[in-house]
N, C-alpha and C positions, 0 to 999 in steps of 0.2 A: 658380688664380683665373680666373674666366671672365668673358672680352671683354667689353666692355657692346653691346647690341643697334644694329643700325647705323642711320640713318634717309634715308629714300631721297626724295629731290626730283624731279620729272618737268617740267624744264622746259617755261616758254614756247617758242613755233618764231619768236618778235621777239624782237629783240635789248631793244630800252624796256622791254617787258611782262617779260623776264628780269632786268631790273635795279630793274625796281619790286618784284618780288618779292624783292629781296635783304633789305627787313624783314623778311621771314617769318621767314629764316634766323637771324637777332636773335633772334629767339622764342624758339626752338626749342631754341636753344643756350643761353639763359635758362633754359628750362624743362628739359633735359636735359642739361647741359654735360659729362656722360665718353661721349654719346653722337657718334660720326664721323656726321657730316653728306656723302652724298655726292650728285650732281646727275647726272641722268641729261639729256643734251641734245644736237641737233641740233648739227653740227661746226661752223655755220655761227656759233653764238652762245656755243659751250664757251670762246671765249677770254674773255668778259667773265664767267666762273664762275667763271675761276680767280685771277682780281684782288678774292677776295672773301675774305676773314681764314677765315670758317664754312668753308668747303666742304673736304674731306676729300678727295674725289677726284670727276675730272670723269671720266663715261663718257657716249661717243658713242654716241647713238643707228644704228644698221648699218641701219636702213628707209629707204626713198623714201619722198619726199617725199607726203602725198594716199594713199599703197595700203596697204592693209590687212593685206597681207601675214602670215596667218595665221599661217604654217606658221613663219615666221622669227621671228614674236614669242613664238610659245611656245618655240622653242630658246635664244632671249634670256633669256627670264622661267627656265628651267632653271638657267642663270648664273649668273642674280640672287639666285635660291634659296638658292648654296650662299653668298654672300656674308653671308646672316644678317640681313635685315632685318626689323627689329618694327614696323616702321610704311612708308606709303609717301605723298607729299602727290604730289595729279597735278594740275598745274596747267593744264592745256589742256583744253578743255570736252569734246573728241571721245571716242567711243568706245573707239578703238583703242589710246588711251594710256592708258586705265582697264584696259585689259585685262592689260597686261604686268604688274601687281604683283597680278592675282586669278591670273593664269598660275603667277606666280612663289611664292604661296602665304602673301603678305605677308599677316597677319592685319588690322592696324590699316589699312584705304587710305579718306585724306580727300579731299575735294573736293567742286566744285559738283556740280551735278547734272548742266548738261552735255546730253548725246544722251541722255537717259534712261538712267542707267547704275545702275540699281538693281541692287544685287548684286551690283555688280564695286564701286561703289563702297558702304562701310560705315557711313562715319561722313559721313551729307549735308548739304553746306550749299546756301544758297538764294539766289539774286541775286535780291534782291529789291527793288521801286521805291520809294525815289527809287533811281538806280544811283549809288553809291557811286567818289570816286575810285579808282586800281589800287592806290595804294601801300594805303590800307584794306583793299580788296578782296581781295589776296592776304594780307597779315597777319590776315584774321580766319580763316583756316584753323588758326592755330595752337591757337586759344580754341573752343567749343565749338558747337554749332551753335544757330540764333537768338540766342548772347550778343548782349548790347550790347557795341558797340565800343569797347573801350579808348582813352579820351582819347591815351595816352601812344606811340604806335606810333614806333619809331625810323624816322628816314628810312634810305634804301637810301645803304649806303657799299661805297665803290672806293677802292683805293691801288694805283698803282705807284711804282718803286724807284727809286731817280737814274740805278742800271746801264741798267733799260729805257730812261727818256726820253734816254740818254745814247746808245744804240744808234740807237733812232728820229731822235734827231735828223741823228747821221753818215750814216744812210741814205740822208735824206731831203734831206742840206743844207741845214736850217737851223741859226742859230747859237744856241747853248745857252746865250749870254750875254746875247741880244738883246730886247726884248720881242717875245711870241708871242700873237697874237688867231688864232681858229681860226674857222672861217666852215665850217656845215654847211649848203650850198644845195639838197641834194635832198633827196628824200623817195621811201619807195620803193612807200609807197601808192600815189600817182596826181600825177598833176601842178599839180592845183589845190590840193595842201599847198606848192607851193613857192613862194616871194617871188621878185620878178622879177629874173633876174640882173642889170640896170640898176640896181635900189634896189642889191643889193649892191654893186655899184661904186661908184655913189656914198660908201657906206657906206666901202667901203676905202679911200676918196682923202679923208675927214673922216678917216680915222684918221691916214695915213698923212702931213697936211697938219698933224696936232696934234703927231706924234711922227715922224719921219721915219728912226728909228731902229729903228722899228718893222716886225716881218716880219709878213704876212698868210699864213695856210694856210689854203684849200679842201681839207677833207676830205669822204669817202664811198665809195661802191664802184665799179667802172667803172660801171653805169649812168650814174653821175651827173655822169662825165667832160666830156660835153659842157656840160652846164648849166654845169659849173664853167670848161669853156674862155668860155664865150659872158658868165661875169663878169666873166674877164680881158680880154677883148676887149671891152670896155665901157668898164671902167678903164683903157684905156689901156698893159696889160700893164706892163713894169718889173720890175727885180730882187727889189724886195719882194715881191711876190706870186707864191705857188707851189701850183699844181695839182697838188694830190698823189690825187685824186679816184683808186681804181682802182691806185694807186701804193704803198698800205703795207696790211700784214695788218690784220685788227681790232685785236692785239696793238699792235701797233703804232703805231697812230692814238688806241689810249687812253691811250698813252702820250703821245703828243705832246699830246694833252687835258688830261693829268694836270701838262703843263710850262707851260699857258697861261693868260697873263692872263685874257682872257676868250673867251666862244663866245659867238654869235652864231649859232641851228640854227631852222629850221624843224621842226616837232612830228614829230620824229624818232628813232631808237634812238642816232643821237648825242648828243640834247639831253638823255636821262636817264645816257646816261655823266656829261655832264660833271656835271648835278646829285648823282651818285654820289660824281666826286672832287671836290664842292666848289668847285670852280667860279664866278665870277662867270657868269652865265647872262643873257643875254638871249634869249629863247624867243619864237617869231613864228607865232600861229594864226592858222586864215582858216576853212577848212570843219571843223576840227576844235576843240572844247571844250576852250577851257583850265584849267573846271576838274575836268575827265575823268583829264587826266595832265597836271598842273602842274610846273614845273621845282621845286627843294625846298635847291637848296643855300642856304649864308648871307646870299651877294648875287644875289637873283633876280629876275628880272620877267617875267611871262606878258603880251604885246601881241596884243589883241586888238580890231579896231572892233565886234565886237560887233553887225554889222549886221542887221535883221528876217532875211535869206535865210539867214544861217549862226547855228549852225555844220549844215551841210545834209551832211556825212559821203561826202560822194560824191569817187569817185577824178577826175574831170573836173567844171569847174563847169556845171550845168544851164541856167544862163542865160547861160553864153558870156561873161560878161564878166569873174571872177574879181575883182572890185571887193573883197572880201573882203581880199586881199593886194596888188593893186597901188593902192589907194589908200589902205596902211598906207605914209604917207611915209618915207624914208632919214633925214627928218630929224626924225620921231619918235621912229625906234631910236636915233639916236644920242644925242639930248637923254635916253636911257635909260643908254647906253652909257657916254658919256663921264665922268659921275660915278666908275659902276664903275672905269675905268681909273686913277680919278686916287685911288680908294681903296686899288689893288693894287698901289700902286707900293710 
């Protein structure tokens, strides 16, 4: 009896735009269910691959970061060869990751168009105007090219285990009985995605004034260590609140996402976890469209002013003032917030 054909995924290099693509995987697994689904991706975003029911097996990409690195992607795509795949979806627009499954001899390789990739890639689709949310965007790779989009597209799902959040939480000291709101203050675009660590403080000491039982976690990577110190020192520091910013793997941090009441993220690769595992979500734009990459779990809300100048997409704001997010009040999210909590009890 012979294997059924494998199918190859080409991750995003973001961690969000990897998790928005987790419909696609829905699809596909729809549409070919004895076929192994595996994800070929950057180490930096493999852990949120493997908290996805679909995927078969995560292989790391061995490239740097930006190089094109010829010679290594054709001994890669060698590899991939003998793994047996009949199809290959490449979800990153660039060249060089189109190339590794025309290398590898994959017949079937879908995708946008991209860097002008005719001929590496086979089956083209088109981003075309209006632009189309991501969770749509990457799911109409599975349907054919110019289709209309399917009403029905599943949102992107994440699970973890009681074992993980059970491990994360001993890590990290918090308490696994206690309620958990998770606060994701950075963003690793640029700094005018982020809300000002003062509104967050405020934010923590409403929460922490409603329920006093309550633990607060600042998560994200060292980058955003500081930003997450400069919350706590706002707030007034305290045993509830814990700077784990830089302090726990990706694994790890989706886990702790995966145990909490609610988040509260700036338009971040954190804010589409949590809308992955369902999540009550409150989600805070300023230079960036929230209905670009809207959060999607059951209890959600995208806060946006919506002001004439945004969303203006720039990593620093242009007119110096960032009015965009510091005149999103503490006490707009919470009048968001606070229902959520009093729902997830």
């Amino acid at each position: 009896m012979t294997k059924p054909a494998r199918i190859l995924v080409i991750s995003p290099n973001w961690i969000g735009d990897a998790v928005m693509a987790q419909s696609l995987l829905q699809l596909l697994r729809a549409a070919h269910p004895d076929a192994p689904i595996d994800v070929l991706a950057p180490p930096a975003v493999t852990p949120a691959w493997r908290q996805m029911a679909e995927v078969a097996e995560v292989l790391e990409t061995p490239f740097r970061h930006g190089a094109l690195q010829l010679k290594e992607r054709w001994k890669y795509a060698r590899l991939l060869r003998q793994r047996g795949y009949a199809a290959a979806y490449v979800l990153p627009n660039t060249l060089k990751y189109a190339l590794i499954p025309w290398l590898a001899g994959i017949v079937h390789r879908v995708g946008y168009k991209g860097e002008s990739r005719y001929g590496l890639i086979n089956v083209m689709h088109y981003d075309d105007v209006p632009p189309r949310p991501m969770v749509p965007f990457y799911a109409a790779l599975a349907g054919a090219p110019r289709a209309p989009l399917r009403p029905d597209v599943p949102r992107p799902r994440m699970a973890v285990t009681p074992q993980q959040v059970a491990a994360a939480c001993a890590k990290t000291g918090l308490d696994a009985q206690r309620p958990l709101i998770v606060f994701a203050p950075g963003a690793e675009f640029g700094a005018a995605k982020r809300w000002p660590p003062e509104h967050f403080a405020a934010l923590a000491q409403a929460i922490l004034a409603r329920d006093p039982s309550a633990q607060v976690a600042l998560l994200g990577s060292p980058k955003d260590r500081a930003t997450c110190e400069a919350v706590l020192a706002a707030a007034g520091g305290g045993a509830a609140m814990h700077n784990l910013a830089g302090q726990t793997s990706l694994a790890e941090a989706i886990a702790l996402i995966g145990r909490a009441s609610a988040v509260v993220s700036n338009d971040s690769g954190l804010l589409h976890i949590a809308s992955a595992l369902n999540r009550p979500v409150v989600a805070i734009y300023g230079p960036t469209d929230p209905d670009h990459a809207p959060p999607f779990s059951d209890l959600a809300a995208a806060l946006s002013l919506r002001l004439e100048c945004s969303p203006c997409r720039q990593r620093e704001c242009p007119l110096g003032h960032q009015d965009c997010m510091r005149k999103l009040a503490p006490q707009q999210v919470w009048q968001t917030l606070e229902p959520m909590l009093a729902a997830s009890r």
